[in-house]
N, C-alpha and C positions, 0 to 999 in steps of 0.2 A: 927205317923202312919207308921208302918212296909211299907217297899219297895213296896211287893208284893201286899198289901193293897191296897195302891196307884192305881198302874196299873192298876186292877181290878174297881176301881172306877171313874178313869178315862175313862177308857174304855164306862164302862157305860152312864160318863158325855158328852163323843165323841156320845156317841148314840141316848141319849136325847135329837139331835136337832127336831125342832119344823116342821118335817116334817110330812104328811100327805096322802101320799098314797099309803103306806106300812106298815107293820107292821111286830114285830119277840120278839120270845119268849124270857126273859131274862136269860133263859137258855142255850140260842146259845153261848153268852158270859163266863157262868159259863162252861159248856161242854168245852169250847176253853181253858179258864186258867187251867182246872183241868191238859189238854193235856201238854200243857205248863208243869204244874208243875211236871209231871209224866215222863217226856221227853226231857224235856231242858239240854243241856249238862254242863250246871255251876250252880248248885242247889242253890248254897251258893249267889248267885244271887236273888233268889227269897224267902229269906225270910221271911216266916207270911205268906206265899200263902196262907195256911190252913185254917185261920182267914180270908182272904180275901173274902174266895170261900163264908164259910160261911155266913161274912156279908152280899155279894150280893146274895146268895141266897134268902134272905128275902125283896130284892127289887121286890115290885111287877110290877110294872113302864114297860109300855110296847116301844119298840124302834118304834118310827115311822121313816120311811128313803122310798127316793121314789123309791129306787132298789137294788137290791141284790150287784152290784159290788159296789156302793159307800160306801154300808155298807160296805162290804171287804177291801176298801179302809182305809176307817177312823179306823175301826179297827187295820189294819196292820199299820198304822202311831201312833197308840196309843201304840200298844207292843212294836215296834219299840222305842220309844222316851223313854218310861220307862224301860226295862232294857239295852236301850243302846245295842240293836245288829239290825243292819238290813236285818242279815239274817232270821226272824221272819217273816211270811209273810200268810195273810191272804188271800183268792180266793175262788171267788164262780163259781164253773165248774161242772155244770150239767151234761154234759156228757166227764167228765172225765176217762181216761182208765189209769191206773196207767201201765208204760216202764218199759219195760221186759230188767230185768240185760242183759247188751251186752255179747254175745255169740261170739265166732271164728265158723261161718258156716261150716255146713258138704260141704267140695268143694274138687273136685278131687285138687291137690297138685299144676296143674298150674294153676288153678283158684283161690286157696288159693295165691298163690305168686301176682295173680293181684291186688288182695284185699287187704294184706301187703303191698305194692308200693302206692297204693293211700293215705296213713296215715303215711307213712314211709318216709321223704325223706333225699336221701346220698348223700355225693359229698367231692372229694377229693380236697380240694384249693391249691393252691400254697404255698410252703413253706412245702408242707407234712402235712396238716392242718386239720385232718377231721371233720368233718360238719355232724350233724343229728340232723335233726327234725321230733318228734315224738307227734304227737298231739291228742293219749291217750294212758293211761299206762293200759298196758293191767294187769289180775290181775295173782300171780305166776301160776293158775290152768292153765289159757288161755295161758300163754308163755309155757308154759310147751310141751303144744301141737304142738306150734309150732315152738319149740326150734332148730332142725334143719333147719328148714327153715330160720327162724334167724339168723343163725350162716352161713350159704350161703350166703345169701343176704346182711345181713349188717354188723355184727360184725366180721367176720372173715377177713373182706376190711375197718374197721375201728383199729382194733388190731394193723398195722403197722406205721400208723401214727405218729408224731413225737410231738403232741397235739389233743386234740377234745373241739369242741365247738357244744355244746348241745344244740336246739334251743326249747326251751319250751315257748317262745311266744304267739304259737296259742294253748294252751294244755288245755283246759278247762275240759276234765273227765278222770277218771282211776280210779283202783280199790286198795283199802289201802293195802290188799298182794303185790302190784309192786312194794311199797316201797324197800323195804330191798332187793327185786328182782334186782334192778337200782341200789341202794345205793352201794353194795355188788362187783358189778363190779368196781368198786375205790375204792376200801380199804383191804385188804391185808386176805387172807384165816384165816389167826391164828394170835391173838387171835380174838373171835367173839364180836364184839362189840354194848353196848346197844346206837341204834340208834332213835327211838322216842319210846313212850310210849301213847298208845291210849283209853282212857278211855271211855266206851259204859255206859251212863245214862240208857237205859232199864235195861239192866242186872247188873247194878253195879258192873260193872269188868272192870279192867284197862289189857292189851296187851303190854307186851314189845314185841316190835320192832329189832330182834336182826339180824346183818350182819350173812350171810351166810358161811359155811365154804367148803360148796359144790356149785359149780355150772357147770353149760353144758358150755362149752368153757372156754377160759383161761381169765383172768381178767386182764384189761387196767393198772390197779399199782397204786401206790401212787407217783409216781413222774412225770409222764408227765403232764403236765397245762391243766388245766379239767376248760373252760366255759361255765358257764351254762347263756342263754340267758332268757330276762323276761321280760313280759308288763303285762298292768293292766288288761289283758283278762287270764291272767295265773291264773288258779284258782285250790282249792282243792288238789287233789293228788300229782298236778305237783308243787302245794307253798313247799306242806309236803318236797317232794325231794329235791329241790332247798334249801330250810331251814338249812334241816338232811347236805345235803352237803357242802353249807354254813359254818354252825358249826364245823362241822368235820375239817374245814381248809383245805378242799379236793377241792374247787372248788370256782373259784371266778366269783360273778355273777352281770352280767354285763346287764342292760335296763332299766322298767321303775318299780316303786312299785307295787307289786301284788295286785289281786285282794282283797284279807283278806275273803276267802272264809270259807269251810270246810270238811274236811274230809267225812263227814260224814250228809248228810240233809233230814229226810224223809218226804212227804206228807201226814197227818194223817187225814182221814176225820171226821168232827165233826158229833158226833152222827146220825142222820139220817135224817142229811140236805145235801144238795148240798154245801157245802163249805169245806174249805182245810185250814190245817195251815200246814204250813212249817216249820221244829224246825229241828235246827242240834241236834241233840242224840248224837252226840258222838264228844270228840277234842282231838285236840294234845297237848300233854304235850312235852317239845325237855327235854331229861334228862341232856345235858351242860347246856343252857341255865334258865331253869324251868320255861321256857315262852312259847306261843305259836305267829302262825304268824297270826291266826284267827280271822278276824274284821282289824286288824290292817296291814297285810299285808307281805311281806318279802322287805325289805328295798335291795338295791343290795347296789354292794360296788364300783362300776361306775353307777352312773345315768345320763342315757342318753336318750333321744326320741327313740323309741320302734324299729323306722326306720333307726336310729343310729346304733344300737346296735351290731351287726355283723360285720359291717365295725371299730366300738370300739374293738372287741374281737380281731379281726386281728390283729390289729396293740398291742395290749397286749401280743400275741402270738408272733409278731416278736421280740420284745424287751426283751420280757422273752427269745427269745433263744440265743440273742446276750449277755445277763447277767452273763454266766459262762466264756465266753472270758474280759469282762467287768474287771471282779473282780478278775480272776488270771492277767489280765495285770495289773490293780493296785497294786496286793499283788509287783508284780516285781518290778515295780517304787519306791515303798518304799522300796524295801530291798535294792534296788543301791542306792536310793540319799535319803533317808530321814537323816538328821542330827545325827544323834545316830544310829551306827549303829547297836547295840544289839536291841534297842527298832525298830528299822525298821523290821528286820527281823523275831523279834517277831510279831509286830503287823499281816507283810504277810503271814505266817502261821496262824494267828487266823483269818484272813480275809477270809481264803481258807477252813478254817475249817466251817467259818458260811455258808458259802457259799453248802458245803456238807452236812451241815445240813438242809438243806430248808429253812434259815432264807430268802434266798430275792426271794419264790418261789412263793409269793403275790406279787409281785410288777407289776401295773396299769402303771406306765405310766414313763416317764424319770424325772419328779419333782418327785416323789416317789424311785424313787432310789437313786436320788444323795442324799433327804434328809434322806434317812435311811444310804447309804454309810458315807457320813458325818458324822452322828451320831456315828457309830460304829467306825468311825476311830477318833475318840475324845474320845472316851469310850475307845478302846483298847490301846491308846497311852498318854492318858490325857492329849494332845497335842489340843490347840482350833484353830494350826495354819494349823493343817493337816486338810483340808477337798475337796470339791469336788467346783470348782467354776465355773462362766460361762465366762471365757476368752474373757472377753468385752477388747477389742484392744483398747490402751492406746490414749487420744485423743492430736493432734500434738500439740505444745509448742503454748502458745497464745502469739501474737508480743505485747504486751506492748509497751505502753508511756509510760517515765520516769513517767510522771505524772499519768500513770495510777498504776504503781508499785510503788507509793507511796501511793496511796489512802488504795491499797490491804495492804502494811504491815501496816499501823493504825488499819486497819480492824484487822490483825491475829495477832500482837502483844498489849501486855497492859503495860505500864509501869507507875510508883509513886514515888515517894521519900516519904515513910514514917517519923514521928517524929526520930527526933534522927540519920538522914539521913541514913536510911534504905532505900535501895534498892529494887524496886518490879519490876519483870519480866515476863508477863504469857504470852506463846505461846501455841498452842492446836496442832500440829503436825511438824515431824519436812520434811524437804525439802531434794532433792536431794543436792549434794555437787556441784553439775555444773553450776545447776541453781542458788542455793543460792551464788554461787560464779559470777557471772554474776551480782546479785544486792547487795553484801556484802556492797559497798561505799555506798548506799542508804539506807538500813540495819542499818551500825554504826550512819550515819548522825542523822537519824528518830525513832533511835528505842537506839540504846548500847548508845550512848553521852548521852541519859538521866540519865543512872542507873550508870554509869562506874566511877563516880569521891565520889561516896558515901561507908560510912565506913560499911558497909556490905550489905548482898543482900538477897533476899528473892524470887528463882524463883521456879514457882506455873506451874506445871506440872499435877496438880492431875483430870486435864481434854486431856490430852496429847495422842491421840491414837498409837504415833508413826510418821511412813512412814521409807524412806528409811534410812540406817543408815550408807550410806556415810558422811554424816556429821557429823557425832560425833566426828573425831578426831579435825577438826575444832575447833566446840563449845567447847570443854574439857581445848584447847589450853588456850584460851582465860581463865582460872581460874591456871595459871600455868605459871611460869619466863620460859623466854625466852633461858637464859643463861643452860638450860639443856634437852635435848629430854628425855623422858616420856615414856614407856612402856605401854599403857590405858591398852590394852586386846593383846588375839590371839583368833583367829577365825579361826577356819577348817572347809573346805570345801570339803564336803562329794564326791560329785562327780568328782572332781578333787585328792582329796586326799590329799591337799596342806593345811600349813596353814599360816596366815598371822598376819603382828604384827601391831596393831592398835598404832601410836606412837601421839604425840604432833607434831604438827608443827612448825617449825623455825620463819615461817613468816606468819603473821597475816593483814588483814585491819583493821586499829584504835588499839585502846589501848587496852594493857590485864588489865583483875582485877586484875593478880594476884594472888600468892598463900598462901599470907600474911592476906586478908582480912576475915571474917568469909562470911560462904556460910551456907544456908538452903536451903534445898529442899524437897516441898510438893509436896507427893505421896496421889495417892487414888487405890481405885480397878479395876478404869476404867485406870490407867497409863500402856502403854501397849509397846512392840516393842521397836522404836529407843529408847524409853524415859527410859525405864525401862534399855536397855541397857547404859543409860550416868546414871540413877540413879544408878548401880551394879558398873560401875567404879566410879565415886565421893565415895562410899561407901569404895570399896577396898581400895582404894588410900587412905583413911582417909582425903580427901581435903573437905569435906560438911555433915553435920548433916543432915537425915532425919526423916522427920516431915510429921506425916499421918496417913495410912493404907497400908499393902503390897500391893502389884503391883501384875497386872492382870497376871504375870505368862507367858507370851505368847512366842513368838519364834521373831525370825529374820525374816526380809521380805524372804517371800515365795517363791516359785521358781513356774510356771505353766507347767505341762505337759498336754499332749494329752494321750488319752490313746486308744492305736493302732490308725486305722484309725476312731472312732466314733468321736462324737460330745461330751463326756465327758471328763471333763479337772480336772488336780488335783490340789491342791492347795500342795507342800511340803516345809517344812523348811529345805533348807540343807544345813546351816551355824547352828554353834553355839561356843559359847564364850568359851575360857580356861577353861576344868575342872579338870585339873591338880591336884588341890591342895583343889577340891572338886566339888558338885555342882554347878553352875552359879545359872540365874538366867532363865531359861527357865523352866515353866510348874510347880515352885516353887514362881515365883516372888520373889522383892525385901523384906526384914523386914526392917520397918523403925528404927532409933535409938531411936525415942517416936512416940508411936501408939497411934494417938487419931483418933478420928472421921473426914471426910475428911473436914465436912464442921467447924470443929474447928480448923484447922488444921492453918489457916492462925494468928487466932489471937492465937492458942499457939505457934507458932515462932516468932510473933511482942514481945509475952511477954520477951522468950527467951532472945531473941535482946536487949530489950531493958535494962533488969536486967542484961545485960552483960557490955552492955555499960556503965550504972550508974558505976557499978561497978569498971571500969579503970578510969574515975573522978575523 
């Protein structure tokens, strides 16, 4: 059964209850769908009306119901539920007088200005912020008249401002010419742009909606921060604008979901009864979007309780005007101290460049900024160690028992002696060189004596995220005779200018392996920091095979700045290893010497191992 069919008989079957003292013709019903199908604004909705009307016309069946409103009632809950709009609405109003479209009264000019004030309200906030709420749009004929007076009273005290926040809240009517009338004041004279498109069901003719390229006073701009305020009382013309500006990326609006009204709703009375149906005739098509916000509402892009919402816009206002000092004091910090200094001072120019484009001229709130600054400084730098952190202050050194830092290295270290006395080592992070040097004797005792006396070694890094990378010339030591100091790396240090030579150390706690012994080392994707930096040296130096997948690519622990006096911190890399003689390993990762899968990775170097060892047998 066609859609339209449906309703139609439904309708009927809503009417056929077993009441008794009243009665109505079943052409009250048929008169009401035809209306419906002649006037409803989404036709394509009611398909088969036609069929519908006709089937029910040949019900003879008369409605018993025992009053005109409840009949209007069940009615309106039957159109209602079958095409899915509730702005569908049946009423039985006897002495109905159908509202005379609002007029601007004939008023001597200071009585007009009274009458503006009461529907008008302005207010300049702190910070240069202005503030208007307007709780109906008048239609372009109506402004028209009273365009100067407008231009006195509120936009020519709104034009200086250094943002506006537009309170449509309470805005329940206006007239669909105010559109492009409002719209037009935030977006630029040339070129004119198609802003909604309005499709009238009587006349079957659709109305672009086109921005103005003339208007009475001068226009607020595209770049000052335009909020437009919103609850679920905003309805109709005031959704249409907030929608169009919405889209446009002209305005970001901040309360609760609209009402999902219409444009456009007439009162059509059924033929020559005292009842009414309600049919929006005409909706909005958005030409970005090719959606409408009708039935459904305008979504804001802060939602917040309707009471909120102003005290919300503020504080968006404040933060958008600190974001141009924001983003040139970061461009700075990375041209001084980011590790590379060509890619530094590129990235602060492209940073300064988004920045003049509008890219952070949406941003809501301080977690919307760091995560898009973040983002973009990983995009312009391919760097995952440049980003924006929350400078949570280091927590003070825990006093340990011996016997407490022993329990802890079982826990962060794994060791085995595989067949063929292979060697197994896995640690997931590496430690500062003060501290680790503080429990080194407990270390060798608990953790190296197991692995240190076996004919090769197997250590499993491929869950390693790093830390600090004091240690590494330590750790390195320990795979390398004593009888010679070792060159690992050089490291330059960006903001000092300085660079420093990573050597082997003389003297060690416990026993070396050695440089004689065979060494593996598994890599995964997630090997990251200190780890990737001792996997780039074992590589260099030819001292260990690698067994895995490249390494995460990532930088040298980070350095934290402040930037200016705010509360946003950066995260930068301004060390980075010899690239003298090429690339390192930063923002490229390590290549292992055999790339297999990470989680194969362990038993293709047992095989390794062991085919090596048969082999000297």
């Amino acid at each position: 059964m066609p859609k339209a069919l449906f309703m139609v008989a439904s309708l009927l079957v809503l009417g056929n209850v077993a009441f008794i003292h009243a009665s109505f013709d079943p052409s009250l019903i048929i008169d009401m769908a035809k209306i419906v199908m002649d006037n409803y604004c989404s036709p394509e909705k009611l398909l088969g009306m036609k069929e519908a009307i006709e089937a029910a016309s040949s019900n003879t069946e008369v409605l018993n119901i025992p009053d005109s409103e409840t009949l209007a009632n069940v009615l309106s809950a039957g159109v209602q539920t079958t095409v899915s709009d509730p702005r569908l609405m049946v009423s039985f109003e006897p002495n109905y007088v159908p509202a005379a479209p609002p007029k601007m009264p004939s008023l001597p000019p200071e009585q007009l200005v009274a009458v503006l004030q009461t529907s008008i309200k302005l207010d300049i906030l702190e910070g240069n912020i202005g503030y208007l709420r307007i709780d109906h749009i008048l239609g372009a004929e109506a402004a028209e008249k009273v365009g100067p007076l407008l231009l006195d009273l509120v936009w020519n005290k709104i034009l200086p401002t250094s943002a506006l926040i537009f309170d449509l809240r309470y805005t329940g009517s206006g007239d669909i010419s105010g559109i492009p009338y409002i719209v037009s004041y935030f977006t630029e004279a040339e070129p004119s742009i198609h802003i909604d498109s309005i499709y009238d069901r009587p006349s079957n003719t659709t109305t672009k909606l086109m921005s103005m390229t003339t208007l009475l006073g001068d226009r607020y701009g595209i770049t000052k921060p335009l909020i437009v305020l919103t609850s679920k009382n905003t309805k109709g013309i005031a959704e249409d604008v907030a929608y169009c500006l919405q889209n446009l990326k002209r305005a970001t609006i901040v309360g609760e979901k609209t009402a999902g009204g219409s444009v456009k709703v007439d009162k059509i009375k059924v033929a020559g009864t005292d009842f009414y149906i309600s049919v929006p005739t005409a909706k909005s098509i958005n030409p970005i979007t090719g959606s409408t916000w009708e039935i459904t509402g305008v979504t804001p892009d802060v939602g917040v309780n309707a009471e909120d919402a102003l005290a919300t816009a503020i504080k968006i206002v404040s933060l958008r005007a600190q974001i141009p000092a924001i983003i040139e004091g970061s461009a700075t910090l990375i041209a001084d101290n980011y590790a590379f200094e060509e890619i530094g001072a590129d990235v602060a120019e492209k940073l300064k460049g988004l920045l003049a484009s509008g890219e952070y001229s949406t941003i809501v709130s301080k977690e919307s900024l760091e995560t898009k600054l973040s983002a973009d400084l990983k995009t312009l730098s391919g760097d995952k160690g440049l980003k924006t952190t929350s400078n949570t202050p280091a927590l003070p050194p825990m006093n340990y028992s011996p016997e407490m830092y022993i329990e802890l290295i079982k826990v962060s270290f794994q060791t085995d002696v595989f067949e063929n006395n292979i060697g197994y080592l896995r640690f997931d992070m590496f430690g500062d060189f003060e501290e680790v040097k503080a429990i080194a004797q407990i270390i060798v005792e608990h953790v190296w004596n197991k692995v240190v006396n076996t004919d090769a070694m197997i250590i499993d890094l491929r869950n390693n995220i790093g830390g600090p990378t004091t240690a590494i010339s330590g750790f390195c030591s320990y795979f390398f005779d004593a009888d010679k100091q070792i060159v690992l790396d050089k490291l330059y240090d960006r903001p000092s200018g300085t660079t420093t030579e990573l050597q082997t150390l003389p003297a060690l706690t416990g026993t070396r392996y050695g440089s004689k012994k065979s060494l593996l080392i598994l890599t995964s994707g997630a090997t990251a920091g200190a780890a990737e930096e001792f996997v780039y040296i074992m590589k260099k130096l030819g001292r260990a095979m690698i067994v895995g997948e490249t390494t995460s690519g990532a930088s040298h622990p980070a350095k934290n700045f402040q930037v200016g006096e705010t509360d946003i911190f950066l995260s930068i890399p301004t060390i980075h290893s010899d690239t003298s003689a090429g690339p390192a390993w930063e923002g490229t990762g390590v290549t292992p010497h055999i790339p297999v899968a990470a989680e194969a990775a362990l038993g293709t170097a047992k095989g390794i191992l062991n085919k090596h060892i048969a082999g000297q047998k």
